[in-house]
N, C-alpha and C positions, 0 to 999 in steps of 0.2 A: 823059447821061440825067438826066433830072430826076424827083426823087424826088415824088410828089403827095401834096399832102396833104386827108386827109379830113376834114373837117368834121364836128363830132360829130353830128348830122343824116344825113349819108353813114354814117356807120358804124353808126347805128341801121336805117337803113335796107337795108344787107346783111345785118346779122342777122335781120331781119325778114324782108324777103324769101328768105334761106336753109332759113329754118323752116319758109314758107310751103309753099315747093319739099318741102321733108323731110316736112313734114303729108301733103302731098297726092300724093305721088308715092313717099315713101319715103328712107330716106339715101341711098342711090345716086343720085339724084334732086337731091338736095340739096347733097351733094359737087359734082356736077358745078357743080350754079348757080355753089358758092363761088367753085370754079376758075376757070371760066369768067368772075366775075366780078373776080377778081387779074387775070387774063390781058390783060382789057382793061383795067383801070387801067396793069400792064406797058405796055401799050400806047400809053394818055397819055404817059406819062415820055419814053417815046423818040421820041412826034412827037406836042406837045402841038397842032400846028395839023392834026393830021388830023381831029379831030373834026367834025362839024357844026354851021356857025354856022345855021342855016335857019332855027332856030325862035329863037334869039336876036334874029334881023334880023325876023320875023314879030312874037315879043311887044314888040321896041323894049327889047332887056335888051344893050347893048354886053357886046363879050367871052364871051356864053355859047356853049359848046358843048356840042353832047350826042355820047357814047361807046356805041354800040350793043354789045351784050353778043352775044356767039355764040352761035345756038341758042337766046336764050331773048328772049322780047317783055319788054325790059326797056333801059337806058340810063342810064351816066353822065353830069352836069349839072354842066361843070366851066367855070373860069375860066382863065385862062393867059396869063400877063402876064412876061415876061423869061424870068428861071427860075426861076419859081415856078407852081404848075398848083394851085389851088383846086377841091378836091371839092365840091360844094355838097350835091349828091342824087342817091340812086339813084332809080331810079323807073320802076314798070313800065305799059305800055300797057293803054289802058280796055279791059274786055271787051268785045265786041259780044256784045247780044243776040238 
């Protein structure tokens, strides 16, 4: 398993969106995001190629994948190169209005 590492960017990023969740839904709400969002970083580590290259290969960004979060419209933006897995950003899906 390869440990990932975040990106001080990535980590500003889940606490912000953590909050977001906790503002607007409450801590329970927010807890979960957290979890939910370890759980798929977990997940990078142990199979750093299952992420999506799609939108990597769309913007022309070699190496990027994205880590869909469970349960919530959001996604890790990660690099993965040997054994090493770069966190870039977390980052959640546009609202539609």
């Amino acid at each position: 398993m390869t440990r990932p590492n975040l990106r001080p960017q990535a980590e500003v990023d889940l606490v912000d969106r953590a909050l977001y969740y906790r503002v607007e839904g409450g801590s329970d709400l927010g807890e979960r995001f957290f979890d939910a969002a370890m759980a798929a970083l977990d997940a990078i580590g142990r199979m750093p190629g299952a992420g999506s290259p799609r939108l990597g290969e769309v913007c022309g960004i070699d190496g990027l994948r994205v880590r869909r979060i469970l349960n919530f419209p959001c996604g890790w933006f990660y690099f993965a190169s040997g054994d090493r897995v770069d966190v870039v950003r977390l980052l959640a899906d546009m609202e539609q209005d």
